[in-house]
PAZAPA-4460 file (N, C-alpha, C; in steps of 0.05 Angstrom, whole numbers, plus 32768, in hexadecimal, padded with zeros to 4 digits):
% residues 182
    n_x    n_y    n_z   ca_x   ca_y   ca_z    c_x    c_y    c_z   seq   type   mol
   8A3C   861F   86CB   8A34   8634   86DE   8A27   8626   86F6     1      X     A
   8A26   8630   870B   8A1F   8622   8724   8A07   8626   872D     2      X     A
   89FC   861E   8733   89DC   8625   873C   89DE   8636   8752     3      X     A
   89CD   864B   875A   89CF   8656   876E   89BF   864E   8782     4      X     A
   89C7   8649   879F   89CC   8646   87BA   89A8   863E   87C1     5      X     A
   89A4   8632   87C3   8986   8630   87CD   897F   8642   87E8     6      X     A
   8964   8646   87E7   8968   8657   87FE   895A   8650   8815     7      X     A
   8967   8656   882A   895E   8648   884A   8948   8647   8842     8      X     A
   8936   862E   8859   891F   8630   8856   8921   863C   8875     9      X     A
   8909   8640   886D   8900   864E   8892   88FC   863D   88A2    10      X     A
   88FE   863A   88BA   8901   862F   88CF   88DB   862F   88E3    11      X     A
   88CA   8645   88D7   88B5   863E   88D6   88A5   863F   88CC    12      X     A
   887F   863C   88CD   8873   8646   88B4   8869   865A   88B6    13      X     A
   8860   866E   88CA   8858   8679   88D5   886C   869A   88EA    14      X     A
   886D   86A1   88E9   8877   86C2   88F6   8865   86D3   8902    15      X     A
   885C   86D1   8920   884A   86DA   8932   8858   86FC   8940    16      X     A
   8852   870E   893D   8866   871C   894F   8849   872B   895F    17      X     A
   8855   872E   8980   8844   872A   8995   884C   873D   89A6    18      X     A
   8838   8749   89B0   8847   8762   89C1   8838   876A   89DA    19      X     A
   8850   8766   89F7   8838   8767   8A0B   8841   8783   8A1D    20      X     A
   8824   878C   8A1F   8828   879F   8A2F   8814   87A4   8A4A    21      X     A
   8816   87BC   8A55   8809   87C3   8A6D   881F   87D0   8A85    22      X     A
   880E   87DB   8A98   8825   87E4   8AA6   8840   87E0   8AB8    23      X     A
   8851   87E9   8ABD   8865   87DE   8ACA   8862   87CC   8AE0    24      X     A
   8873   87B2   8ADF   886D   87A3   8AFA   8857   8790   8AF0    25      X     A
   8848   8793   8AE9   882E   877C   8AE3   8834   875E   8AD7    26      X     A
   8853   8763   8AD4   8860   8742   8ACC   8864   873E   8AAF    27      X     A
   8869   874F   8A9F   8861   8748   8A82   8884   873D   8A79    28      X     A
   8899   8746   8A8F   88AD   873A   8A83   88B4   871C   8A8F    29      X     A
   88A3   870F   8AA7   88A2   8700   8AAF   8892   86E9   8AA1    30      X     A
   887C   86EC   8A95   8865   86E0   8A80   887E   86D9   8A65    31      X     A
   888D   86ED   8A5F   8898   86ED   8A4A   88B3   86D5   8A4F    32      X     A
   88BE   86D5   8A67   88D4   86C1   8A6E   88C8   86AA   8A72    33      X     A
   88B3   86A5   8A81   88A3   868E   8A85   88A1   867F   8A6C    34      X     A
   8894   8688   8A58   888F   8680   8A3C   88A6   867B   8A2B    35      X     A
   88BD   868B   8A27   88CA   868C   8A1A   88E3   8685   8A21    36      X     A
   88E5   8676   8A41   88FC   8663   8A48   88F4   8652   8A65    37      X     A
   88E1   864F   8A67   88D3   8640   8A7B   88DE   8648   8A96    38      X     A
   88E6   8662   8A92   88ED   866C   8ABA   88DE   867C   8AC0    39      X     A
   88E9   8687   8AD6   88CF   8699   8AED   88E5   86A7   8AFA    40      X     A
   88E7   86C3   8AFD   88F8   86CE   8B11   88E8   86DF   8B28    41      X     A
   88EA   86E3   8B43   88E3   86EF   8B55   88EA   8711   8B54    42      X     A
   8901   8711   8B46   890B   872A   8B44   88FF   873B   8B36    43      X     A
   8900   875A   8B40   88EF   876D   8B2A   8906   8784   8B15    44      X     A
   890B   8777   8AFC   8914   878C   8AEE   8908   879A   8AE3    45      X     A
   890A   87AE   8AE2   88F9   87C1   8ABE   8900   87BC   8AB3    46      X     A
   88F4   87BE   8A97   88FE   87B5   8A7D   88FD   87D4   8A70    47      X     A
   8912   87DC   8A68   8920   87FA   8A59   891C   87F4   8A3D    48      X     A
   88FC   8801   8A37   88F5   8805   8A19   88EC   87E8   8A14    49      X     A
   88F6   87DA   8A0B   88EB   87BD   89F6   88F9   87B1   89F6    50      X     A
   88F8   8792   8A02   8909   877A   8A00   88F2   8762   89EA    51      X     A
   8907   8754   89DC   88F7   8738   89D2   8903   8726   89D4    52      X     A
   88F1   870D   89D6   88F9   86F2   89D7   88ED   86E3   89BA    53      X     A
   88F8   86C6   89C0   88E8   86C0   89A1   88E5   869D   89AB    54      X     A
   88CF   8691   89A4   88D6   867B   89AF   88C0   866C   8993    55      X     A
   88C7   8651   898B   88B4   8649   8974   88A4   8628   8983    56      X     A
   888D   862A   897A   887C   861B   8986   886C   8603   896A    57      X     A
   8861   85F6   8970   885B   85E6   895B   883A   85E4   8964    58      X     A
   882F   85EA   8949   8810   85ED   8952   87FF   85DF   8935    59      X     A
   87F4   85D0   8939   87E3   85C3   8924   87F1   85B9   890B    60      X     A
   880C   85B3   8913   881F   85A4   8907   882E   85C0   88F7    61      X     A
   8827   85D4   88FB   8836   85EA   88F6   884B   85FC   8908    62      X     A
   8863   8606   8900   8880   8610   8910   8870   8631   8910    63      X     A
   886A   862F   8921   8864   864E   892D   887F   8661   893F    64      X     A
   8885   8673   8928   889B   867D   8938   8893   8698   894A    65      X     A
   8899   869A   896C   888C   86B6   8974   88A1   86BE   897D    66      X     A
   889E   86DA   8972   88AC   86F8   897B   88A4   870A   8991    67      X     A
   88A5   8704   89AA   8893   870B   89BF   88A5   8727   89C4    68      X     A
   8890   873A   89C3   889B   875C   89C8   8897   875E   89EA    69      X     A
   88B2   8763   89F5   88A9   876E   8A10   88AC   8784   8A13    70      X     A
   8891   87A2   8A1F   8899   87C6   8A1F   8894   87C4   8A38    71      X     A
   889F   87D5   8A33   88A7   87E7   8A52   8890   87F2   8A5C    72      X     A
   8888   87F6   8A7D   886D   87F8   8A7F   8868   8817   8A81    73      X     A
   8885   8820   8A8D   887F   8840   8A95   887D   8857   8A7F    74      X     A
   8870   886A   8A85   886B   887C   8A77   8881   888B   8A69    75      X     A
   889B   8887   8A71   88AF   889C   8A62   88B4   8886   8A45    76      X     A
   88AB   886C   8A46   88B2   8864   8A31   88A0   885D   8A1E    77      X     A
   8886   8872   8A26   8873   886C   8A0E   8877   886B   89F5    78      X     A
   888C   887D   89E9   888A   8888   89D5   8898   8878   89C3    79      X     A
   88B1   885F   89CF   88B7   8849   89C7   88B0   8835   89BD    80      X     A
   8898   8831   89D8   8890   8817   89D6   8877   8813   89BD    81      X     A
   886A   8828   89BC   884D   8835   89AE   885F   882B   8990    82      X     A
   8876   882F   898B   8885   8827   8968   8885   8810   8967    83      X     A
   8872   87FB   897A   8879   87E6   8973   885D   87DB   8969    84      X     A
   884F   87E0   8973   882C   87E2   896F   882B   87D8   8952    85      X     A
   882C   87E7   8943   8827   87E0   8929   8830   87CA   8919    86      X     A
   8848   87BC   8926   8851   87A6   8913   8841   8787   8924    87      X     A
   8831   8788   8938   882B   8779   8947   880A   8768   893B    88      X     A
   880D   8755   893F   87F9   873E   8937   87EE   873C   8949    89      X     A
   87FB   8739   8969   87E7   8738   897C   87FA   8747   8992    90      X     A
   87DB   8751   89A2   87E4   8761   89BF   87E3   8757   89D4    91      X     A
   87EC   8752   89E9   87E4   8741   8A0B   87E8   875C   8A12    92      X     A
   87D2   8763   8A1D   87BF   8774   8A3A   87CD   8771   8A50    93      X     A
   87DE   8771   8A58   87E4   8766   8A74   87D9   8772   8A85    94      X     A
   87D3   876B   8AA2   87CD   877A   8ABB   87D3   8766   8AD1    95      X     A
   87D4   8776   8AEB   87DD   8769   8B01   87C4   8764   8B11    96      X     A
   87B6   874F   8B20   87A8   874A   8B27   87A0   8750   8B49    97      X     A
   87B8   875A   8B50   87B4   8760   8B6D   87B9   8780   8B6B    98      X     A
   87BE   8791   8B4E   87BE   87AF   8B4B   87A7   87BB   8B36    99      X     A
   8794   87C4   8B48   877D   87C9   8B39   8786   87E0   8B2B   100      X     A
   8797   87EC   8B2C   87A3   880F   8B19   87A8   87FF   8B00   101      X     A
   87B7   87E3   8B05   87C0   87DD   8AEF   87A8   87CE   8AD6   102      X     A
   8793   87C8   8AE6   877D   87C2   8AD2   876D   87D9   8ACF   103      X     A
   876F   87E4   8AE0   8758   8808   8AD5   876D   8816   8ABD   104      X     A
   878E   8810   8ABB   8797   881D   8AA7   8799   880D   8A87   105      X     A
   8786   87F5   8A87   8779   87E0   8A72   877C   87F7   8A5B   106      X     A
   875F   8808   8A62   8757   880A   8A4E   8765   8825   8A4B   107      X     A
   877D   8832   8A4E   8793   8847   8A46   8799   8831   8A31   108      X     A
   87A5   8819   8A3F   87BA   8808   8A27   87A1   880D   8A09   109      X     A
   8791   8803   8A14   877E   87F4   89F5   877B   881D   89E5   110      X     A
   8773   8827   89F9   8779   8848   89E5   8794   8844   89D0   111      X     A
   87AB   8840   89DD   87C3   883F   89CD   87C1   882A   89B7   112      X     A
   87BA   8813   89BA   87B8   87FE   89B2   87A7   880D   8992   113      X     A
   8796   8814   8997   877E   8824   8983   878C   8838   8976   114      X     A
   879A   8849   897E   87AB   885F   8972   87C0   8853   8962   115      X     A
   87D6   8846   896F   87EF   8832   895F   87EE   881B   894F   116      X     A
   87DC   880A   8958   87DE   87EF   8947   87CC   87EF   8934   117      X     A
   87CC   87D5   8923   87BD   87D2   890C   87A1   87CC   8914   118      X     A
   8788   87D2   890A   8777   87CE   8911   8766   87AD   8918   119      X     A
   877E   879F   8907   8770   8781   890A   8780   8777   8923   120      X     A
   8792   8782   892D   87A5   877B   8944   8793   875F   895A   121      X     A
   879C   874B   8960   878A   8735   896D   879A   8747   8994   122      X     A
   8788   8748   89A4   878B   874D   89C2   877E   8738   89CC   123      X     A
   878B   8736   89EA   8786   8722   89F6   878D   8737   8A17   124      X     A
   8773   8736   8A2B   877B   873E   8A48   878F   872B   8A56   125      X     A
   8793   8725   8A5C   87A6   871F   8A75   87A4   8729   8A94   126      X     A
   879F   871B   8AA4   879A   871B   8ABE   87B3   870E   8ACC   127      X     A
   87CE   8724   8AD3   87E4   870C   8AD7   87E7   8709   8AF2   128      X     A
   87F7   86F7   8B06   87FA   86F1   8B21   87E2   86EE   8B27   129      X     A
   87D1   86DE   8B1A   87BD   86CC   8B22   87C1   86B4   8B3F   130      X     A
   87DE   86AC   8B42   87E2   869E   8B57   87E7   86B1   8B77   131      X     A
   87DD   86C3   8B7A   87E4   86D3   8B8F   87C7   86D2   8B9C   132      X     A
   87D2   86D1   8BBC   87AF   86C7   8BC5   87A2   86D7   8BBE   133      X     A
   878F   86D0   8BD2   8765   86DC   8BC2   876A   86F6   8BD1   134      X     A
   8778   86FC   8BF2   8773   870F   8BFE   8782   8725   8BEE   135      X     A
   8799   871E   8BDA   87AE   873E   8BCD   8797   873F   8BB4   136      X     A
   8787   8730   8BA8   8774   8737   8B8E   8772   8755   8B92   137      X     A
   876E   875C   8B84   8761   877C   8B7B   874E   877E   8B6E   138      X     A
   8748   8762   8B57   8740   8765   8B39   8738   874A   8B3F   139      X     A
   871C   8749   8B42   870F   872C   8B3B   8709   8726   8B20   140      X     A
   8713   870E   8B1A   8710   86FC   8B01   86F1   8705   8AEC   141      X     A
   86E2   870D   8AFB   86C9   8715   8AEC   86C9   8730   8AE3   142      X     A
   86DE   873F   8AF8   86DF   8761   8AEC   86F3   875D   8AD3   143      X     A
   8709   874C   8ACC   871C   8750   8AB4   870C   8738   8A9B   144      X     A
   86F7   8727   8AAB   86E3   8720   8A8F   86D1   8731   8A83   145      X     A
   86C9   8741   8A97   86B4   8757   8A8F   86BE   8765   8A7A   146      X     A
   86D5   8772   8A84   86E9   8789   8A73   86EF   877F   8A56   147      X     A
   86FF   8760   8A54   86FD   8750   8A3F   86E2   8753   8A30   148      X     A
   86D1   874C   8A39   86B6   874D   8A25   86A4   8763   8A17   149      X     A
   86AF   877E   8A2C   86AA   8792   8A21   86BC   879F   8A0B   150      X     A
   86DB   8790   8A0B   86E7   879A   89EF   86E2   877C   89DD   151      X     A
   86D7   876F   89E0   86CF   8755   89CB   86EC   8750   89CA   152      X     A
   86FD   873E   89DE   8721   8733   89E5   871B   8725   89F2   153      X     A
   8722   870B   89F5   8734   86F1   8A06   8743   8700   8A18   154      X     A
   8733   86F3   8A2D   873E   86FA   8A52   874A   86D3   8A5C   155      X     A
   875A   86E0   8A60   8775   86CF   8A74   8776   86D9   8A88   156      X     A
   877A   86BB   8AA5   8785   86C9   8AB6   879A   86B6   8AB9   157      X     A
   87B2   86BE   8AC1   87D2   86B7   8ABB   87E3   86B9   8AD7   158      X     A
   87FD   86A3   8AD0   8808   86A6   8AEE   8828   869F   8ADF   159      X     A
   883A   86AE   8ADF   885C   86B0   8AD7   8865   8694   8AE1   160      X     A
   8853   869E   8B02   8867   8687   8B1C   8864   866F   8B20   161      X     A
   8847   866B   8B15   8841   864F   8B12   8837   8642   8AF3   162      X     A
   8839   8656   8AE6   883A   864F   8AC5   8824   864E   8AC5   163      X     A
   8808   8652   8ACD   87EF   8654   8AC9   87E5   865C   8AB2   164      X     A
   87DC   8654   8A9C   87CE   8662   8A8C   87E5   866E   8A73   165      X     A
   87FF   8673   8A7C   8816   867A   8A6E   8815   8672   8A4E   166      X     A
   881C   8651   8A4A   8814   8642   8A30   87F7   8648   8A25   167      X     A
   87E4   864D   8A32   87CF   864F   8A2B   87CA   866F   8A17   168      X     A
   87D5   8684   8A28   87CD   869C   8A14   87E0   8692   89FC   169      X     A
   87F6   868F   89FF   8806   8695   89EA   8801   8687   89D3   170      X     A
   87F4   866E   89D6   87EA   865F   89BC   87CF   8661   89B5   171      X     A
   87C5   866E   89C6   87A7   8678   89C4   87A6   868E   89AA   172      X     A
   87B9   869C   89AC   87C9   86B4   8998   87CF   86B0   8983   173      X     A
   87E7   8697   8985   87EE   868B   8970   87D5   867B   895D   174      X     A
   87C3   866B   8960   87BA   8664   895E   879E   8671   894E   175      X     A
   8799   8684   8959   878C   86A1   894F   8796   86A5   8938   176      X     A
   87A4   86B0   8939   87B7   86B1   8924   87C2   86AC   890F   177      X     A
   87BF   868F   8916   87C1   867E   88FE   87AD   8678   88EE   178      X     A
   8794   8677   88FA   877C   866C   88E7   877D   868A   88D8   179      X     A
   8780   86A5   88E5   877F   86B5   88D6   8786   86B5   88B8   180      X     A
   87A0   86A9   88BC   87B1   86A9   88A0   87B4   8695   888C   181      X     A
   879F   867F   889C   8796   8670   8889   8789   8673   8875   182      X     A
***
């Protein structure tokens, strides 16, 4: 009789799944291409409901595999994106740094965030298009640490276009993460 088939091993040790949100335009599908194939596009698409990427990284001699969730920012697709909340390990905050609506609507996300996900859920702010001069700011670096410290979360400030800070959240996360499950 033949032995049966050994079975794949996995390809890493680790399964991160990561989900970024905030409102439309603030770059979260740009953060997500940056990371997850080292480009940058100028162009503005929406993203219709939820796109993912997956990219695996090697961290403390361990295969970290990430499942990066990209939602949609606008409101007709809350009701989508909100089903994703719960299976998520970690959240990215996104916001745009030269649109102060989009950091005053922070703390709507973190409401949802509280309602849908698991309660141990790891968040992280994000401050994105950090490379845009000082005169388009909206949101000084001290107003999105403040905000950070008053939900006790890791504030980033991040740039798609010049990869600023990009590698930094994402293994900041991972990394999180991992000691967790140690």
């Amino acid at each position: 009789m033949a032995a049966p088939p050994a079975r794949a091993r996995a390809d890493y040790d680790y399964l991160i799944k990561l989900l970024l949100i905030g409102d439309s335009g603030v770059g979260k599908s740009c953060l997500l291409l940056r990371f997850s194939d080292g480009s940058f596009t100028t162009g503005f698409i929406s993203t219709i409901g939820i796109d993912f990427k997956i990219r695996t990284i090697e961290l403390d001699g361990k295969r970290i595999k990430l499942q990066i969730w990209d939602t949609a920012g606008q409101e007709r697709f809350r009701t989508i994106t909100t089903a994703y909340y719960r299976g998520a390990m970690g959240i990215l905050l996104v916001y745009d740094v030269t649109d102060e609506a989009s950091f005053n609507n922070i703390r709507n996300w973190i409401r949802n965030i509280e309602q849908h996900a698991s309660d141990n859920v790891n968040k992280i702010l994000v401050g994105n298009k950090a490379d845009m001069d000082e005169s388009e700011r909206a949101v000084p670096t001290s107003k999105g640490q403040a905000l950070a410290d008053e939900y006790g979360i890791k504030f980033f400030e991040t740039s798609a276009k010049t990869n600023l800070n990009v590698e930094e959240v994402f293994f900041f996360h991972s990394k999180r993460h991992k000691t967790k499950a140690c």
